[in-house]
mmCIF file of the C-alpha atoms, coordinates in Angstrom:
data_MODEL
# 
_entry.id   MODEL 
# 
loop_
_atom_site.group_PDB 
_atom_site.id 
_atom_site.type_symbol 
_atom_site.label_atom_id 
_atom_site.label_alt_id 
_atom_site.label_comp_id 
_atom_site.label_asym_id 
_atom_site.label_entity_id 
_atom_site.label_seq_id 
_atom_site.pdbx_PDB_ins_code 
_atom_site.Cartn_x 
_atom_site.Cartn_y 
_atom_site.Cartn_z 
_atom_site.occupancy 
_atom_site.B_iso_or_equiv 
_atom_site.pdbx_formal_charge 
_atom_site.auth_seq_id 
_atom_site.auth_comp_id 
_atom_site.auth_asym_id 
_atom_site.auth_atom_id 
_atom_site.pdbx_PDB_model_num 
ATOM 1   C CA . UNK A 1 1   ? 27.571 -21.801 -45.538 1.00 0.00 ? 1   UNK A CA 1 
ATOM 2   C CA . UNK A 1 2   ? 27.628 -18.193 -44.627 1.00 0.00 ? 2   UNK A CA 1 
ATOM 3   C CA . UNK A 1 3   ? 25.798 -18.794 -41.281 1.00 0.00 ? 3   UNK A CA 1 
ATOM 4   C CA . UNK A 1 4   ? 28.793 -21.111 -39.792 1.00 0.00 ? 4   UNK A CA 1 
ATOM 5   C CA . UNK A 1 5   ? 31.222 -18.126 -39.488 1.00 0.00 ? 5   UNK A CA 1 
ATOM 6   C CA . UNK A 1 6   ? 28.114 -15.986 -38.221 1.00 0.00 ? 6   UNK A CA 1 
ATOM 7   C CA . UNK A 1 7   ? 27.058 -18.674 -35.566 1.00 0.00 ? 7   UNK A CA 1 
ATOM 8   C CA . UNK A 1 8   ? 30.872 -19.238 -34.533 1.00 0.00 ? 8   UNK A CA 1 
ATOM 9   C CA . UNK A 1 9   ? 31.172 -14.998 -33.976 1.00 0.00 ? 9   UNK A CA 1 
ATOM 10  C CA . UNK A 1 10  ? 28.036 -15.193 -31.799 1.00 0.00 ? 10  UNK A CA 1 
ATOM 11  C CA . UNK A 1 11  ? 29.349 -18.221 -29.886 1.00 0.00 ? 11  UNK A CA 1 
ATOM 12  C CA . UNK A 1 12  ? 32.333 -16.181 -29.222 1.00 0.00 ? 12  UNK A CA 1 
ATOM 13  C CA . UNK A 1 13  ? 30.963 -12.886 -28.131 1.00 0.00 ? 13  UNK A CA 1 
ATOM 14  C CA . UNK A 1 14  ? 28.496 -14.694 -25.860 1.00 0.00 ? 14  UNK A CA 1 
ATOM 15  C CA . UNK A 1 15  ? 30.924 -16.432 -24.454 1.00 0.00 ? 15  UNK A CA 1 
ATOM 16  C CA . UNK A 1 16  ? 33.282 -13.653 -23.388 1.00 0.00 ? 16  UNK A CA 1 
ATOM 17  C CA . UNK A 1 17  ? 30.214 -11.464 -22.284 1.00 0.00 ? 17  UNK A CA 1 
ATOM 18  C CA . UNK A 1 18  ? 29.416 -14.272 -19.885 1.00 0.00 ? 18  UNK A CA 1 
ATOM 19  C CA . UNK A 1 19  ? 33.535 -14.627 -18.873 1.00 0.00 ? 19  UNK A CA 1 
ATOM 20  C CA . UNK A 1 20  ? 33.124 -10.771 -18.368 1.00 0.00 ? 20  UNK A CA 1 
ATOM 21  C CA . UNK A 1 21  ? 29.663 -11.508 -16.164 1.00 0.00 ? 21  UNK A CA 1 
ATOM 22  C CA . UNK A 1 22  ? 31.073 -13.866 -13.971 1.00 0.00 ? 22  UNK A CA 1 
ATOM 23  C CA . UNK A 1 23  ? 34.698 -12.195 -13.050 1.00 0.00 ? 23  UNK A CA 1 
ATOM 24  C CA . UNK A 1 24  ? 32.364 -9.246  -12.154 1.00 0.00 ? 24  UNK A CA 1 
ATOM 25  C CA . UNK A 1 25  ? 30.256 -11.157 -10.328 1.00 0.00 ? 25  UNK A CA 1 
ATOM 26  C CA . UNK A 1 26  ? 33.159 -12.540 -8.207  1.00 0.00 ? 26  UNK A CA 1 
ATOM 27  C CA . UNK A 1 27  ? 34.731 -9.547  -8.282  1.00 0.00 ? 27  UNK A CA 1 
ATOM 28  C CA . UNK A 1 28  ? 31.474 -8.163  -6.036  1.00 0.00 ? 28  UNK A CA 1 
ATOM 29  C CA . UNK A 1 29  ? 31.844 -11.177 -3.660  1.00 0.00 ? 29  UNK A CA 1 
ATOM 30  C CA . UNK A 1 30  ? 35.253 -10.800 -3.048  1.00 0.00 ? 30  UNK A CA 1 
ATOM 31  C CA . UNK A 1 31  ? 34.155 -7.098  -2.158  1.00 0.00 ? 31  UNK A CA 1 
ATOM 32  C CA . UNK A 1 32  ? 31.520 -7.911  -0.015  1.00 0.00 ? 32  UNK A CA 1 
ATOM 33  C CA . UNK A 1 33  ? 33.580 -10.611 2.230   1.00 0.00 ? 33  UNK A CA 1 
ATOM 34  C CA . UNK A 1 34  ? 36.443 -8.242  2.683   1.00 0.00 ? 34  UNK A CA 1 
ATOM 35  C CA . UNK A 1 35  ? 34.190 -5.529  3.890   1.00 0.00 ? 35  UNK A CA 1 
ATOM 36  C CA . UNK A 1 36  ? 32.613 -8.324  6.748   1.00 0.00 ? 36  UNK A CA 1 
ATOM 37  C CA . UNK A 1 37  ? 36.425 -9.324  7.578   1.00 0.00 ? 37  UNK A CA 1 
ATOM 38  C CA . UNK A 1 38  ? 37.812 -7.878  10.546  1.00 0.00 ? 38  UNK A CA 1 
ATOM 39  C CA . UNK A 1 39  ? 41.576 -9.078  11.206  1.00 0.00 ? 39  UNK A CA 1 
ATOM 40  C CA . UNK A 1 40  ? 42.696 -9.822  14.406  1.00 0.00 ? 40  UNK A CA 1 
ATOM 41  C CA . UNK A 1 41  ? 46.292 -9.119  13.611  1.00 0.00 ? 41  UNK A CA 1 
ATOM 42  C CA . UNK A 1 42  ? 48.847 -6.631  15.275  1.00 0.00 ? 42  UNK A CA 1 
ATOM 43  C CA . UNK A 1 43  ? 50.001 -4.123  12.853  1.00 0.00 ? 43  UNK A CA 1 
ATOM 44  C CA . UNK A 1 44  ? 52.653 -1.396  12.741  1.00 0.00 ? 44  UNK A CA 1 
ATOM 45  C CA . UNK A 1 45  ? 50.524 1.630   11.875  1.00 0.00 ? 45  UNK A CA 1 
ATOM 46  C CA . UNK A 1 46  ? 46.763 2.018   11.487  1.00 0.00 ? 46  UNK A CA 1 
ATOM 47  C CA . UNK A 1 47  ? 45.919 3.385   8.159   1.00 0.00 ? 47  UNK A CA 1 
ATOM 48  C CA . UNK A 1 48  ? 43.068 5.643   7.838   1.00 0.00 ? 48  UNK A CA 1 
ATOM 49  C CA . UNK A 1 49  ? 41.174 6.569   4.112   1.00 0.00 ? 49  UNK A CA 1 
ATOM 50  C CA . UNK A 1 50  ? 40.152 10.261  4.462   1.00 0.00 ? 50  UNK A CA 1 
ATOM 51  C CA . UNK A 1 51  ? 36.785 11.068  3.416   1.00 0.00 ? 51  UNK A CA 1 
ATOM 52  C CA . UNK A 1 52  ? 34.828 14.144  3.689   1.00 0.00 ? 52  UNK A CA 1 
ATOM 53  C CA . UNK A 1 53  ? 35.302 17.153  6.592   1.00 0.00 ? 53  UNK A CA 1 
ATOM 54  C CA . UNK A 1 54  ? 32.208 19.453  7.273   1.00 0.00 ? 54  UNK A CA 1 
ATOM 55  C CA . UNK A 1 55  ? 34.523 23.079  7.819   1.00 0.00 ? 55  UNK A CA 1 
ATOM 56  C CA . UNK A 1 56  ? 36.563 21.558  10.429  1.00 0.00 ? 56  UNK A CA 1 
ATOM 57  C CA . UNK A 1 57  ? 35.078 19.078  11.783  1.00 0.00 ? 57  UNK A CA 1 
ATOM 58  C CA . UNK A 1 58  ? 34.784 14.983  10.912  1.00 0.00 ? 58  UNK A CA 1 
ATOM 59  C CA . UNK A 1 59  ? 31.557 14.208  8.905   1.00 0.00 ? 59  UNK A CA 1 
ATOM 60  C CA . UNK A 1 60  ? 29.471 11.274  10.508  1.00 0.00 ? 60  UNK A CA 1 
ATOM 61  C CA . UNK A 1 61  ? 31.379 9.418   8.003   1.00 0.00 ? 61  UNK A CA 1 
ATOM 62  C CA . UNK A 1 62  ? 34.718 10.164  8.894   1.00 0.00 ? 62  UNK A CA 1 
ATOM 63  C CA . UNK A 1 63  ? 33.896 10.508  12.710  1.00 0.00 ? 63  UNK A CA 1 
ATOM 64  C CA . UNK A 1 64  ? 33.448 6.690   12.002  1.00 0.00 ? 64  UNK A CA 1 
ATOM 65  C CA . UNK A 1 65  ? 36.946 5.657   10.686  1.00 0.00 ? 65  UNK A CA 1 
ATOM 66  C CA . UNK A 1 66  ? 38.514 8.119   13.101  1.00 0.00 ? 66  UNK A CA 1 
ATOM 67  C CA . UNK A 1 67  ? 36.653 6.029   15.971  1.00 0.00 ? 67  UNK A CA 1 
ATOM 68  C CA . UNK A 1 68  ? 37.273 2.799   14.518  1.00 0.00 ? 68  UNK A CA 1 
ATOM 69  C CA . UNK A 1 69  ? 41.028 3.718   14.388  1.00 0.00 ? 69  UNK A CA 1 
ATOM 70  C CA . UNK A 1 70  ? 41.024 5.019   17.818  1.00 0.00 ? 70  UNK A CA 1 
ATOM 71  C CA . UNK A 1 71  ? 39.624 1.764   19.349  1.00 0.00 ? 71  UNK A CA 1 
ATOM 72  C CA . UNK A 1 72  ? 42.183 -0.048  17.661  1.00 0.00 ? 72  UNK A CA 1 
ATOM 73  C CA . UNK A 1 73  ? 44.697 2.280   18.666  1.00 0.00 ? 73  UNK A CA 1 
ATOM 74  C CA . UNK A 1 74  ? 43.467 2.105   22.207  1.00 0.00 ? 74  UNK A CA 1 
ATOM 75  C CA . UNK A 1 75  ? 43.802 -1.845  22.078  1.00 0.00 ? 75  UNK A CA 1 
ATOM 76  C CA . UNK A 1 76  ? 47.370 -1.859  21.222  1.00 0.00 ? 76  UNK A CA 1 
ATOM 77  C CA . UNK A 1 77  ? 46.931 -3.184  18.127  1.00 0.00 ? 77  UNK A CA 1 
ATOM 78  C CA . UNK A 1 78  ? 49.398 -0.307  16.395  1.00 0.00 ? 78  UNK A CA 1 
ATOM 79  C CA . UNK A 1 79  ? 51.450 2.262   17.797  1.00 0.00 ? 79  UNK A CA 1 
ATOM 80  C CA . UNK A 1 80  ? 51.108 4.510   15.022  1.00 0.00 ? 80  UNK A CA 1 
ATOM 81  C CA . UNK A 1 81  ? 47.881 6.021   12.977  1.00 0.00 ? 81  UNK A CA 1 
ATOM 82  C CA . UNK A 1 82  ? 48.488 7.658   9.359   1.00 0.00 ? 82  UNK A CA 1 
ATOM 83  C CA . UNK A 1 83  ? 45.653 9.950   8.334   1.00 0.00 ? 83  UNK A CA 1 
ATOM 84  C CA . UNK A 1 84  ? 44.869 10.388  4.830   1.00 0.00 ? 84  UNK A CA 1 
ATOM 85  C CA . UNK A 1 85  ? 42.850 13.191  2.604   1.00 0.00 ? 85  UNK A CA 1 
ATOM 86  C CA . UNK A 1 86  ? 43.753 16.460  1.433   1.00 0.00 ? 86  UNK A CA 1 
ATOM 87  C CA . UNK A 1 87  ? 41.346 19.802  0.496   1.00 0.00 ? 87  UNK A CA 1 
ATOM 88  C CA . UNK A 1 88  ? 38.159 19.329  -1.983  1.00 0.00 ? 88  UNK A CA 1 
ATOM 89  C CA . UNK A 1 89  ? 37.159 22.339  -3.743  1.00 0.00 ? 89  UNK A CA 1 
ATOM 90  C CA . UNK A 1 90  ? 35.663 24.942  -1.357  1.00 0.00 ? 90  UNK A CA 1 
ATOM 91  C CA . UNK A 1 91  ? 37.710 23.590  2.073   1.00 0.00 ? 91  UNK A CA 1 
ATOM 92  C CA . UNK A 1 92  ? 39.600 25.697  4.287   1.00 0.00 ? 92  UNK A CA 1 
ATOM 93  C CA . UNK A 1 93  ? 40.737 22.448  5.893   1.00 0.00 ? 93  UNK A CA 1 
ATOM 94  C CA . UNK A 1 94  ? 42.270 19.293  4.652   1.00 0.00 ? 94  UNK A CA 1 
ATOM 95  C CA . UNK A 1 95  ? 40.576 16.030  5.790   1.00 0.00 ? 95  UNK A CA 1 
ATOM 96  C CA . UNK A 1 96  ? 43.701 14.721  6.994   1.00 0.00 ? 96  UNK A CA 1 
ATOM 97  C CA . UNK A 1 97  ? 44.819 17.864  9.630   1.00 0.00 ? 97  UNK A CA 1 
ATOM 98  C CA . UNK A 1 98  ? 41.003 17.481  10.783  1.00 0.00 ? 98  UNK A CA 1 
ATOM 99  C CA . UNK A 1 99  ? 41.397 14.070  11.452  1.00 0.00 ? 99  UNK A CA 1 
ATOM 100 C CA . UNK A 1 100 ? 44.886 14.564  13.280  1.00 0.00 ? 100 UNK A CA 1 
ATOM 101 C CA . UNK A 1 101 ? 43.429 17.362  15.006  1.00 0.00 ? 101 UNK A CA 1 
ATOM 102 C CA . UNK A 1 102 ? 40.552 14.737  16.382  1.00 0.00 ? 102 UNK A CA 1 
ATOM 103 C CA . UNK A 1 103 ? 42.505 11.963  17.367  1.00 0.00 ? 103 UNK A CA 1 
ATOM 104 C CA . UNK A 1 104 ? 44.985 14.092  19.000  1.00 0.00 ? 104 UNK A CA 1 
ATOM 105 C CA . UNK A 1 105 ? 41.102 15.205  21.511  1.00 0.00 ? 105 UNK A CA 1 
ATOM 106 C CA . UNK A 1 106 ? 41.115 11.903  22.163  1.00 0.00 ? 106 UNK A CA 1 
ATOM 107 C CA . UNK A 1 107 ? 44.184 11.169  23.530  1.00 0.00 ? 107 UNK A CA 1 
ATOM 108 C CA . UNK A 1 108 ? 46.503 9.947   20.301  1.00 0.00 ? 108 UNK A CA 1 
ATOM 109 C CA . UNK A 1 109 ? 49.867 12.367  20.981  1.00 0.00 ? 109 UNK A CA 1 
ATOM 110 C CA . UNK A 1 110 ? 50.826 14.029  17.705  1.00 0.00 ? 110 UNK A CA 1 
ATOM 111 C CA . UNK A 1 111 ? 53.975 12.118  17.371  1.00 0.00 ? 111 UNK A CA 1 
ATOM 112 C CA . UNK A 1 112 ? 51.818 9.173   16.883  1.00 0.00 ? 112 UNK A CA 1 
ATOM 113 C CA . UNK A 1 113 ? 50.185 10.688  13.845  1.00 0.00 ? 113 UNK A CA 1 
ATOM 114 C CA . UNK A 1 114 ? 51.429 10.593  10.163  1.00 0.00 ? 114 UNK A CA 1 
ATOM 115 C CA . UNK A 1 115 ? 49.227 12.597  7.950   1.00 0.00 ? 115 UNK A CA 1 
ATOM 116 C CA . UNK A 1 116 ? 49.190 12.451  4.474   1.00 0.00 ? 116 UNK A CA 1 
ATOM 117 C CA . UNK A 1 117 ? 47.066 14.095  1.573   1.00 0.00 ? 117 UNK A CA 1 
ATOM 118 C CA . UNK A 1 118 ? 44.924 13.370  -1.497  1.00 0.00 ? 118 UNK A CA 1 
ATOM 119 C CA . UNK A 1 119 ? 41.808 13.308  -3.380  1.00 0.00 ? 119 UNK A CA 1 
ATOM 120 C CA . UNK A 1 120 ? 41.710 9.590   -4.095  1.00 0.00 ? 120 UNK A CA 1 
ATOM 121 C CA . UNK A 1 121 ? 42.004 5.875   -2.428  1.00 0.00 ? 121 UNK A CA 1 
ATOM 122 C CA . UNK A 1 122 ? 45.682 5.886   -4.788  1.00 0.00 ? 122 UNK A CA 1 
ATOM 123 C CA . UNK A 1 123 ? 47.048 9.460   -3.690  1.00 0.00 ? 123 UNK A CA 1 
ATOM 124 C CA . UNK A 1 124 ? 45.620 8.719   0.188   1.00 0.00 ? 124 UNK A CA 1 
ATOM 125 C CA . UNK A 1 125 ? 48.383 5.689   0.679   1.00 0.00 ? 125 UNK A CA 1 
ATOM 126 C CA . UNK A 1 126 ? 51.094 7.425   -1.784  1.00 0.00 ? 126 UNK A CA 1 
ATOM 127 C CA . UNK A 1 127 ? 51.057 10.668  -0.012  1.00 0.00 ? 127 UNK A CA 1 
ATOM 128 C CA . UNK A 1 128 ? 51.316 9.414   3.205   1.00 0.00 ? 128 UNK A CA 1 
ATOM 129 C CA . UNK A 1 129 ? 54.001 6.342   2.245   1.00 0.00 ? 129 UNK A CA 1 
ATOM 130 C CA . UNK A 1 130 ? 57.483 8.177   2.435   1.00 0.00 ? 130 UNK A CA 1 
ATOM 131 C CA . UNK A 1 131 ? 56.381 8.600   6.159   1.00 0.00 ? 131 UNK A CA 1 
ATOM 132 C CA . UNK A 1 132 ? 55.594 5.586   6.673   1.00 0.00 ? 132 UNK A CA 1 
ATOM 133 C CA . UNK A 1 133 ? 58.603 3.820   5.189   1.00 0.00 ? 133 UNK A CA 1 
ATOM 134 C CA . UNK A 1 134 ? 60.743 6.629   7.040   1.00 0.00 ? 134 UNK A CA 1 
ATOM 135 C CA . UNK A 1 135 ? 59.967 4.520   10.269  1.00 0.00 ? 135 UNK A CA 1 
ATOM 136 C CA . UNK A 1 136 ? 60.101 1.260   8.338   1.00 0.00 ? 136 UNK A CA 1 
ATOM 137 C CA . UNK A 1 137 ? 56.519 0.713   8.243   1.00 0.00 ? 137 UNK A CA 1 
ATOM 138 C CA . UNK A 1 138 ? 55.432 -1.980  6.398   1.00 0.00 ? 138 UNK A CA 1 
ATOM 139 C CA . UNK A 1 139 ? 52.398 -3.480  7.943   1.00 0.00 ? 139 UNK A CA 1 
ATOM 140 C CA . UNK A 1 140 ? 48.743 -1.393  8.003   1.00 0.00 ? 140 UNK A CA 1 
ATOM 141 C CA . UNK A 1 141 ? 45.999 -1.761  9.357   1.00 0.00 ? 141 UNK A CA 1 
ATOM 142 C CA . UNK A 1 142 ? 43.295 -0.491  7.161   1.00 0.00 ? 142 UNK A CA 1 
ATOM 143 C CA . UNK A 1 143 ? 40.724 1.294   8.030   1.00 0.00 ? 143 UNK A CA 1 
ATOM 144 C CA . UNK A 1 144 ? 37.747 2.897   6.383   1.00 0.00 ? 144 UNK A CA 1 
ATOM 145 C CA . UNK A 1 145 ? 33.809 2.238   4.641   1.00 0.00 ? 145 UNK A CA 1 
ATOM 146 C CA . UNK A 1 146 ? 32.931 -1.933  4.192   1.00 0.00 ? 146 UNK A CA 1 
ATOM 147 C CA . UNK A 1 147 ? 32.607 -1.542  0.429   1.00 0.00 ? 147 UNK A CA 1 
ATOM 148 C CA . UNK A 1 148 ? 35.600 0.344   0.111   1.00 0.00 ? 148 UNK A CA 1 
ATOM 149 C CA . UNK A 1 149 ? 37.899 -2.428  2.046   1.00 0.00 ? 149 UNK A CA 1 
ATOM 150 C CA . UNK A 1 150 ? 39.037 -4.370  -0.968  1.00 0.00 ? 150 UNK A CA 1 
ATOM 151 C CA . UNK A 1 151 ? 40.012 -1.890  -3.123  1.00 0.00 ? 151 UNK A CA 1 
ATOM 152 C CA . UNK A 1 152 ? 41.873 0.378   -0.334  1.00 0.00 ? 152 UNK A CA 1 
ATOM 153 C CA . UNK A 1 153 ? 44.008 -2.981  0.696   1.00 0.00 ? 153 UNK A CA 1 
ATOM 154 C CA . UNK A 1 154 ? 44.653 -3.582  -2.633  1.00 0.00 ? 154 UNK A CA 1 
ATOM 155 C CA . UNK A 1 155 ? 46.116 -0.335  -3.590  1.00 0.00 ? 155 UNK A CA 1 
ATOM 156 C CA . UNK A 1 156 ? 48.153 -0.827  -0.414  1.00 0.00 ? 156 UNK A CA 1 
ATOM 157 C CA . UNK A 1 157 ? 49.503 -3.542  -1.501  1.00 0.00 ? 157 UNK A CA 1 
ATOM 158 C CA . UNK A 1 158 ? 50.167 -2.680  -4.795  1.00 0.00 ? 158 UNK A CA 1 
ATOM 159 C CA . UNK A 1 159 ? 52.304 0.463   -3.100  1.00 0.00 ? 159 UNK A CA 1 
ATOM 160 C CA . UNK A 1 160 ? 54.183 -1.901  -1.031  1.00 0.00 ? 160 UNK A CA 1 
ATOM 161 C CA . UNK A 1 161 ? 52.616 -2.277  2.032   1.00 0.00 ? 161 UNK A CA 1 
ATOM 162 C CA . UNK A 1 162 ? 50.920 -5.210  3.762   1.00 0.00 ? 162 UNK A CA 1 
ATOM 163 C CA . UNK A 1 163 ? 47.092 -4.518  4.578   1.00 0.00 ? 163 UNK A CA 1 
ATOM 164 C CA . UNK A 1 164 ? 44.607 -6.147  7.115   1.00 0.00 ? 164 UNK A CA 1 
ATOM 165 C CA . UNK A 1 165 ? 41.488 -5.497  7.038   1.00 0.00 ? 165 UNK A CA 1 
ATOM 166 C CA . UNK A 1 166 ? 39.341 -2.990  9.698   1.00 0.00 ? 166 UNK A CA 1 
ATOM 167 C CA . UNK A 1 167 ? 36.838 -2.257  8.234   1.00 0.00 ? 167 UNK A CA 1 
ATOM 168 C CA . UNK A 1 168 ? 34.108 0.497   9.810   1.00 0.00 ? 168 UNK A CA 1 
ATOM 169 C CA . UNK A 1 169 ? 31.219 -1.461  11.433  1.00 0.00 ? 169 UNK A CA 1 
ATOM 170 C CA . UNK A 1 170 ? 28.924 1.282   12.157  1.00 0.00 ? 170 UNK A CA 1 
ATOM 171 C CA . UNK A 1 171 ? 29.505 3.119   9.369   1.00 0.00 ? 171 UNK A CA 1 
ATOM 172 C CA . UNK A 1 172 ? 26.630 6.152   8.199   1.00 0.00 ? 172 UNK A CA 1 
ATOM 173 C CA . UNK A 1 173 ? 27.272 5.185   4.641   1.00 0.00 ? 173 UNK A CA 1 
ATOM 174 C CA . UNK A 1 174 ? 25.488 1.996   4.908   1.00 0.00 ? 174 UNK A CA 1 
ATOM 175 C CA . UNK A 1 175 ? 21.935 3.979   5.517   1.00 0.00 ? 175 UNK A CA 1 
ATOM 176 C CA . UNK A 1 176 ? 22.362 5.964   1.950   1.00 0.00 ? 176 UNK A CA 1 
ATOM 177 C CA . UNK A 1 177 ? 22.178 3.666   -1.738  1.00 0.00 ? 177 UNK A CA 1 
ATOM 178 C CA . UNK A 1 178 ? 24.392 0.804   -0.634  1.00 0.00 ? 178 UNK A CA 1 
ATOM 179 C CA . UNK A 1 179 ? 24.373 -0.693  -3.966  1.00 0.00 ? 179 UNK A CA 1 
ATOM 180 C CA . UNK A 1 180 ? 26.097 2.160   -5.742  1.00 0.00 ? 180 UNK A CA 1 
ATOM 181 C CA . UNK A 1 181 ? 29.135 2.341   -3.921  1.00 0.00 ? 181 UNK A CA 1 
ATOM 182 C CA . UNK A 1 182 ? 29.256 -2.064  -3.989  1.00 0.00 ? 182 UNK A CA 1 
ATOM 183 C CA . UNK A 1 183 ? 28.948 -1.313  -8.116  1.00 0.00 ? 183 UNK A CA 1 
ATOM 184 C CA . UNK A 1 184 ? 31.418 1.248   -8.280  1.00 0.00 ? 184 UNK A CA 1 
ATOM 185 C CA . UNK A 1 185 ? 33.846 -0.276  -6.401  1.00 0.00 ? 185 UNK A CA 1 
ATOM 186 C CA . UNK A 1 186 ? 33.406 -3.978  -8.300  1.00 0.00 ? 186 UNK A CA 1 
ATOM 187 C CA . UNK A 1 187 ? 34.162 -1.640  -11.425 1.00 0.00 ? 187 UNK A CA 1 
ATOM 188 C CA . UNK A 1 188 ? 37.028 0.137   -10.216 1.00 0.00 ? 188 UNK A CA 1 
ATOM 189 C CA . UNK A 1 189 ? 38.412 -3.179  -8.625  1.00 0.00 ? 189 UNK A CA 1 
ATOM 190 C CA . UNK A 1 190 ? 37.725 -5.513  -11.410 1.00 0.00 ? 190 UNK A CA 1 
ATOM 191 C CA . UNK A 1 191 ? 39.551 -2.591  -13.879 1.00 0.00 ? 191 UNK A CA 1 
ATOM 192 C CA . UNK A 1 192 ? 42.472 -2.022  -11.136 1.00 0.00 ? 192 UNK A CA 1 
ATOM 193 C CA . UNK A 1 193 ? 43.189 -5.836  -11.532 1.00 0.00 ? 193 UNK A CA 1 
ATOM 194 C CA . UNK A 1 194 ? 43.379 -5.906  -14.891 1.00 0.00 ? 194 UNK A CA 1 
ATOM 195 C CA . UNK A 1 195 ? 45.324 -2.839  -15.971 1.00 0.00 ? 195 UNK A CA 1 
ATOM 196 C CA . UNK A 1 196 ? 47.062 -1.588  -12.770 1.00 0.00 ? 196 UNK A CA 1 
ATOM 197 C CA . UNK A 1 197 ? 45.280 0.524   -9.825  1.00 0.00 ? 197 UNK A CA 1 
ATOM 198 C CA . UNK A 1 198 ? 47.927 2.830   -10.708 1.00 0.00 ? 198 UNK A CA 1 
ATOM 199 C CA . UNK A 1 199 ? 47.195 3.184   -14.110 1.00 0.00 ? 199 UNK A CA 1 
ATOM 200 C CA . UNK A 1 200 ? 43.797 3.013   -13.378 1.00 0.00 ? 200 UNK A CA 1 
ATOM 201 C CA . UNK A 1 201 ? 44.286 6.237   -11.124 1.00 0.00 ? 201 UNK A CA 1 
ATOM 202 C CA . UNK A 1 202 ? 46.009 8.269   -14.187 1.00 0.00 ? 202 UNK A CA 1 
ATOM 203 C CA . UNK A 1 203 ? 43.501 7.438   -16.362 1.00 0.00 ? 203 UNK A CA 1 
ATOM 204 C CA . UNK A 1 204 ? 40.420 8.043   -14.343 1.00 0.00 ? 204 UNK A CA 1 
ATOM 205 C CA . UNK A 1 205 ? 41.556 10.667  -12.094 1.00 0.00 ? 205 UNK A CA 1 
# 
C-alpha cells in the first residue's frame, strides 16, 4: 500500500518538471523569433539599450545599436532617439553621453536625443522614461542585441510603453558563445513573467 502515495508523488514531480521543461522551452522560441523580427512600423522615439563604452568611444557592440538606430532614424521612422546606460565600475564616461556624443557625429541634432542612465535592461527604460513621457512618448522602437529583443520589449511594456522590435542585424555579439546569452535571457524572461521584471530587477540586481 505504501508504494501508491510514493508512485502518485513521483507522478507529480515528473509532471511539473516536464510543465517547467516545456514553458522554458517556449520561452527560448519566443526569444529567438523576436530577435529575427524586424517591425516595419513608425514609432515616436527610437529606443536604444546601452551596452558597453571602451573610454569614450562605442564598443563594436554598441557601435552596432548606435548604427542600427541611426538608419532608422535616417528613414524617418522616429523623430526622436533615447540613449540608455550609465558608468560601470572603472568609466570616466557613461554609455549613454558616448552614445549621444556619436549620433550627434552623425548628424542626429542634440535636441533629438534623450539620454538616460543605468546598469540594467530595467533601469535603461526607467531612467530614461520621465523624458520620454515629458513629450508624450508612448511608442519605441527598440533597439539593441537579437537575444536580448524579448526581454528589452517586455520590460518596456511592463513600464508603459509600446515596443517594436529592431533588433541589431549585424551585431559582434553573435561571433562570441551565442548560446549563453539565448539561456540567460530564457531564464531571466521566463522568471520576469512569472514574478514581475520589476521584481525580478530588485531581487537580482
Amino acid at each position: 500500500m505504501i508504494f501508491g502515495p510514493i508512485k502518485l508523488v513521483i507522478r507529480i514531480i515528473t509532471t511539473v518538471i516536464a510543465v517547467v521543461i516545456l514553458y522554458f522551452a517556449i520561452t527560448f522560441v519566443q526569444i529567438w523569433l523576436t530577435g529575427h523580427e524586424h517591425s516595419t512600423k513608425h514609432a515616436q522615439a527610437i529606443l536604444v539599450f546601452g551596452t558597453t563604452e571602451d573610454n569614450g568611444t562605442p564598443s563594436p557592440e554598441l557601435q552596432a545599436r548606435l548604427d542600427q538606430a541611426l538608419a532608422l532614424w535616417h528613414k524617418g521612422r522616429a523623430p526622436w532617439i533615447a540613449v540608455t546606460g550609465g558608468k560601470r565600475p572603472g568609466d570616466l564616461f557613461t554609455e549613454a553621453g558616448v552614445s549621444a556624443t556619436y549620433l550627434e557625429s552623425h548628424g542626429v541634432p542634440a535636441s533629438k536625443i534623450l539620454k538616460g542612465s543605468g546598469t540594467d535592461t530595467w533601469q535603461n527604460v526607467s531612467s530614461v522614461l520621465p523624458k520620454l513621457k515629458a513629450h508624450d512618448i508612448k511608442t519605441v522602437l527598440t533597439v539593441t542585441d537579437p537575444f536580448h529583443e524579448d526581454r528589452a520589449m517586455a520590460i518596456a511594456s511592463s513600464q508603459g510603453l509600446t515596443p517594436y522590435p529592431s533588433p541589431v542585424r549585424n551585431s559582434p555579439t553573435v561571433k562570441h558563445s551565442l548560446w549563453k546569452y539565448y539561456l540567460k535571457e530564457t531564464f531571466e524572461v521566463g522568471v520576469g513573467r512569472i514574478i514581475g521584471f520589476q521584481r525580478f530587477h530588485s531581487w537580482f540586481d
